[in-house]
N, C-alpha and C positions, 0 to 999 in steps of 0.2 A: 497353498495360496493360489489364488485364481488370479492368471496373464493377463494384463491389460493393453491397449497399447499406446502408444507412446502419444496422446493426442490429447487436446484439451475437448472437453464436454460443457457444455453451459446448464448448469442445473437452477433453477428456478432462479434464471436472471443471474444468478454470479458465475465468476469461473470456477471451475475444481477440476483440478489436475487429479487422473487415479494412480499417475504414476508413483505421488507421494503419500499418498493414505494408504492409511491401517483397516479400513473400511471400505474396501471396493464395494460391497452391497450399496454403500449410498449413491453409487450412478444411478440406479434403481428410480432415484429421483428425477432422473433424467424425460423420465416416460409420462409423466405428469403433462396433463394435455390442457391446453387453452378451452377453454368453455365460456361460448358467446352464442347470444343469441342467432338464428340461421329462419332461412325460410326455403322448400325444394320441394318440388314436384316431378310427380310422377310421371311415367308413361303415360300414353291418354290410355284407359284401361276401359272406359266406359260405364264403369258403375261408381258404388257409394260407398269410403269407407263408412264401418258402420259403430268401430270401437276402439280402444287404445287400451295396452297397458307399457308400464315401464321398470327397469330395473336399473340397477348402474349404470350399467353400459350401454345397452340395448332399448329403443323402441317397438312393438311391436303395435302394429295395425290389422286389423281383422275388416274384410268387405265384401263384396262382391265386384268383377270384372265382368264384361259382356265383348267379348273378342269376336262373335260371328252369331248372334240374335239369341244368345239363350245366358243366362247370369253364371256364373261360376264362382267358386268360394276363391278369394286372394288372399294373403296372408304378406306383409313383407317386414321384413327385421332391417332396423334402421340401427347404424353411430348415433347416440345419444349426444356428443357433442356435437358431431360436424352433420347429421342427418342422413348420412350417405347410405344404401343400401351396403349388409354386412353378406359378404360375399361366400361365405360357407354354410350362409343357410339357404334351403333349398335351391334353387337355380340361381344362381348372382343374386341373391339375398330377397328370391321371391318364392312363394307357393302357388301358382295359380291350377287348381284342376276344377275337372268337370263330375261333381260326386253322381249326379243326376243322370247319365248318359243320355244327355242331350234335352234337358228339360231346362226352367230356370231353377236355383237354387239358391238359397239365403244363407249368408254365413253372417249371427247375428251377434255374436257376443265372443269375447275371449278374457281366457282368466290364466294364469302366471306363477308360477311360485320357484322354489330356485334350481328347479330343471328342466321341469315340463311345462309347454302351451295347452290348454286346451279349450279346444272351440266348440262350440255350437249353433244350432241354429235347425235348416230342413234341407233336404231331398227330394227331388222326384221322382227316384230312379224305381218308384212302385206307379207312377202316374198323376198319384196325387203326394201334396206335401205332408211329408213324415220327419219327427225328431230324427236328428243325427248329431252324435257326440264325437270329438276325435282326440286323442292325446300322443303328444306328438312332443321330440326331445327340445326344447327350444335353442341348443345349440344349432343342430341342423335341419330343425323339421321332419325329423325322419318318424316315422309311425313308430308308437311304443305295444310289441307285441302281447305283455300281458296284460293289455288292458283292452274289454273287449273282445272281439274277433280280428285279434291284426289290431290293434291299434283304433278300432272303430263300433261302437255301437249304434245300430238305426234301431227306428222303435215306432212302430204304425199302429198307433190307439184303436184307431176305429178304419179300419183296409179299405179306400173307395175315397175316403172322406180327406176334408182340409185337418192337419193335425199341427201345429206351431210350437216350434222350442226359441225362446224369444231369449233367457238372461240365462246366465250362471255366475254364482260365488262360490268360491272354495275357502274350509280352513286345510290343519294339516291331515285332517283324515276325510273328510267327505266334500262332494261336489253336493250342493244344492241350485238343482231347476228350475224354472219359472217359463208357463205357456198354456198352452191351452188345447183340447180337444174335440171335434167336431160331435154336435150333437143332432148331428144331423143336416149336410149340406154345408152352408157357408156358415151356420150357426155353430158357435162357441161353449162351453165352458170352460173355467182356469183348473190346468193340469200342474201338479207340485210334483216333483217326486228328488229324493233324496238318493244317494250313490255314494257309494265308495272311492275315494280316488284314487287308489290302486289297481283294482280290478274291475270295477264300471258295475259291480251288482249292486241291486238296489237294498239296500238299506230295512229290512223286514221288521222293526220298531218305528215305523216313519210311516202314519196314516197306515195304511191297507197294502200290505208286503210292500213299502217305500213309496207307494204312491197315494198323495190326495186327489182326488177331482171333483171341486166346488162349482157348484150352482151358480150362473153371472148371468143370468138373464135369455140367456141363447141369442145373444145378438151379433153380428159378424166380426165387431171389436170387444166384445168381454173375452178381455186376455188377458193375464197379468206376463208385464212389460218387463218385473225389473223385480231382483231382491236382493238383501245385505241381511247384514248378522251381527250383533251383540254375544257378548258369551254366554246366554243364555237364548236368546228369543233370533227368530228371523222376522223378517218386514218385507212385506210383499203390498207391489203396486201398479197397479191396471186400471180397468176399464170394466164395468157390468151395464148392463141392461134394465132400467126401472121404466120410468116413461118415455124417456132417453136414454145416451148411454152416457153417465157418468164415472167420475172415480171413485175407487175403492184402493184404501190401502188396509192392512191385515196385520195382527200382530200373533205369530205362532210358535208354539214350547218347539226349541231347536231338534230335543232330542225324539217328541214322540209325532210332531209337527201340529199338535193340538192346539186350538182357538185359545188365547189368553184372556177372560172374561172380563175383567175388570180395563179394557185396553176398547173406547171408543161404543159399539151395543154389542156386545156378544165376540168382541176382538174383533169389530170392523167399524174400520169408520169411512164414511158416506160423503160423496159430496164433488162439487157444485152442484147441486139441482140446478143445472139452466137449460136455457131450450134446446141452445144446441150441443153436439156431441163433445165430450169431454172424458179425454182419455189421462192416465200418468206414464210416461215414460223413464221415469228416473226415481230413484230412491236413494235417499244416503242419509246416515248417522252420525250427530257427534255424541257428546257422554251424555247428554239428556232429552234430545230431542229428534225427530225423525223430520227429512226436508224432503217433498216430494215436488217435482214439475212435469208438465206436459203443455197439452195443447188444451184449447177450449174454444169455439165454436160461436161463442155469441161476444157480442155481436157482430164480430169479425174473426177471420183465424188470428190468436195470440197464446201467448205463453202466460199459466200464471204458475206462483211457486208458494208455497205454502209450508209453515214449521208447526209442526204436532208436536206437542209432548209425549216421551217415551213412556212415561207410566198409566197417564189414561187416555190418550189420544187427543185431548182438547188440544184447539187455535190456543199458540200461545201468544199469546195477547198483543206481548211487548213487540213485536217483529212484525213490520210494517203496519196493517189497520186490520186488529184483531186476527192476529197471526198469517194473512194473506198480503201480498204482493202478488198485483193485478193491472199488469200496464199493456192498455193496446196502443203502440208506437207509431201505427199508421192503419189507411186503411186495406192495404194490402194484406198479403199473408206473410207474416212474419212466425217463424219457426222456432221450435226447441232443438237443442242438442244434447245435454249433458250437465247433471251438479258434480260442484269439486268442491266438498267441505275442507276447509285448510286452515284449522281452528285458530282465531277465532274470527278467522274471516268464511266466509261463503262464494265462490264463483257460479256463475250460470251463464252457458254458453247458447247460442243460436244465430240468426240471423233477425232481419228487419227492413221493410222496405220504405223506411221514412225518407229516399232520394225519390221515390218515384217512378224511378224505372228498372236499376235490377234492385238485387238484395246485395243488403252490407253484411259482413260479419259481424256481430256483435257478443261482446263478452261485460259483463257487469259484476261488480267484484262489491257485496256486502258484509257489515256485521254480524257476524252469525247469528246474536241475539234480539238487535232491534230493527235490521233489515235496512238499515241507512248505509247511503251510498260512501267507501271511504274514496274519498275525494283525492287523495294522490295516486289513484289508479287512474287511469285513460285521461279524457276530460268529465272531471266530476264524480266518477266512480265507473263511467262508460266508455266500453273502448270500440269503435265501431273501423272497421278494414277493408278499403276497398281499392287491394292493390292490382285489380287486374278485371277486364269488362267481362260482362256476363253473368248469372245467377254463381250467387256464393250462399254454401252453406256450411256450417260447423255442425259436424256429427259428434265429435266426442274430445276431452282434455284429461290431464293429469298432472299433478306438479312434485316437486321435489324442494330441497330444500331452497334454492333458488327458480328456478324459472317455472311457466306456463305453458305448457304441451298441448296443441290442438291440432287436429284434423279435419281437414271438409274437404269438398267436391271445389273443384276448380271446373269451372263449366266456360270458361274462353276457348278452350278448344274441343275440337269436335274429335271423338268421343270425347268425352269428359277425362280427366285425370286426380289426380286426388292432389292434396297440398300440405304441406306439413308444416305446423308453425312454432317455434320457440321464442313464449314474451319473457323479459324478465315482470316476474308476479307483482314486484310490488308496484311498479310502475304502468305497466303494462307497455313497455317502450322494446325495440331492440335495438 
């Protein structure tokens, strides 16, 4: 029988003495932690987080720092309840190095599952920018050596040139890409390539020995941005080249990464045609539908977000005015960050300069289906935050069964620092 000692414990608000139970495991209850909303910021680091993910316990952000004029990849593992950096990973609960030996470097995306981080993004440590993969333990960040070389794969498409690894999804057997390769100079086309996520080799049923590389126009933003997955199909969403550069999203067989024909003309579907440039940044599914947003360019910088249907790519109808939601907030630039499907609502994070002079945070929390605002979020279904002076932006969120996880630039101090926010979702209140 397990020694207790002689001392009262308060387990969830009552007393329990262990001295007198048959059940010392139930102290166990004792460790059960308050969970409230928090708001904390970083070091000033100087750069942008650029991603989030979460697990029980653990927050994780993926960005770049800029400590002495050149970017570096950060990484920092945060308390999911209290936000605090968790102190056994990496340095006092940070990553920060320089993959590039002294160049800038982009650390663009991070993906999670119940051991390993693994990020991606580029390098410059050949001159110019090249993919770069890393898998690393999420307990401590330590490099995982069988995967890769050391825990690392680079990968220089075309040696000289600009090469972009912008997204990654994982399920339990493979890492799926999304990016692009130079086709010459600043010119673009989207690079897919599919991986193992064990060992980091490509994937030889996936396109051409794991890799696709699609035609987008050769313009300096045909990239694709972003991709997710069904158990069957992946969905890929960018940017190509026609008269301008507009969006493209994609729908491809998961396992051979082949065009789905019947999905939009030829498993792609096209669009805004407008003057000015219009990229996608974001991708996400619920059971029937594909939601993409970004930016758009006419006739001011804004965000629109648009729901596709999953079987042949049409606007679905019912969700805002013929499946588009298209709001320019002001005449400044106001920005994208991040979709958070949270069936059967929808969140969309960004900024907005409807004060004037800097940007607000803004988060807008809809129906998934008819793109109406639910009204007991923020004021009206919009929650705008402007807790501190200077440019704010939200780069990325995540939720859980209770709250709302976001990340942006805190730009009141110089260098910049990052910020981390917990709403409760359905209010959008802390």
């Amino acid at each position: 029988m397990a020694i207790w000692p002689s001392v009262l414990t308060v387990v969830l608000g009552c007393v329990y003495d262990p001295t007198t139970s048959n059940e010392p495991e139930l102290a166990l209850l004792a460790l059960a932690r308050a969970d409230f909303p928090f708001s904390v910021v970083s070091e000033s680091v100087g750069g942008s987080p650029g991603a989030m993910v979460i697990d029980g316990s653990s927050i994780f952000i993926a960005g770049s720092s800029n400590p002495g004029g050149n970017l570096n990849w950060r990484v920092e593992r945060r308390d999911r309840y209290t936000g605090e950096l968790v102190s056994e990973f990496g340095t006092a609960g940070v990553l920060d190095f320089d993959p590039g030996s002294g160049n800038d470097d982009d650390l663009t995306d991070i993906a999670l599952d119940a051991t390993y981080i693994y990020l991606v993004g580029n390098d410059r440590s050949s001159g110019s920018p090249q993919w770069r993969i890393e898998k690393r333990l999420a307990s401590t960040g330590a490099l995982v050596s069988g995967f890769g070389s050391g825990g690392v794969i680079t990968n220089d498409p075309t040696p000289g040139q600009n090469d972009f690894l912008n997204a990654i999804a994982i399920d339990g057997t493979y890492m799926y890409l999304a990016g692009s390769q130079s086709t010459g100079g600043s010119a673009q086309d989207w690079r897919l390539e599919k991986r193992d996520l064990a060992s980091g080799s490509l994937d030889g049923g996936f396109g051409t020995g794991g890799v696709i590389v699609q035609g987008a126009g050769s313009g300096t933003q045909s990239q694709a941005w972003a991709v997710t997955y069904d158990t069957s199909y992946l969905y890929y969403g960018g940017a190509y080249r026609a008269a301008t550069v507009d969006w493209r999203t994609e729908k491809r067989d998961r396992t051979t990464g082949a065009l789905v024909g019947g999905f939009g003309t030829g498993g792609q579907v096209a669009g805004p045609a407008n003057a000015g440039r219009d990229e996608i940044y974001d991708i996400e599914i619920n059971s029937d539908s594909v939601f993409v947003s970004g930016l758009t360019l006419s006739p001011t910088v804004h965000y629109r977000f648009d729901r596709y249907l999953q079987s042949d790519g049409s606007n679905a109808g019912a969700f805002g005015t013929g499946g588009t939601i298209d709001n320019d907030f002001s005449s400044g630039t106001d920005t994208f960050g991040d979709i958070i499907v949270d069936s059967p609502y929808v969140f969309l994070l960004g900024s907005d300069f409807t004060n004037g002079s800097d940007r607000l945070l803004r988060v807008e929390k809809f129906d998934e289906v008819t793109g109406a605002y639910i009204s007991a979020f923020g004021s009206g279904g919009v929650l705008q935050i402007n807790n501190f002076a200077g440019e704010e932006n939200l780069r990325a969120g995540r939720v859980d069964g209770t709250f709302l996880y976001m990340v942006g630039e805190d730009q009141s101090t110089s260098p910049a620092a990052w910020r981390l926010l917990k709403y409760y979702k359905s209010t959008g209140t802390q």
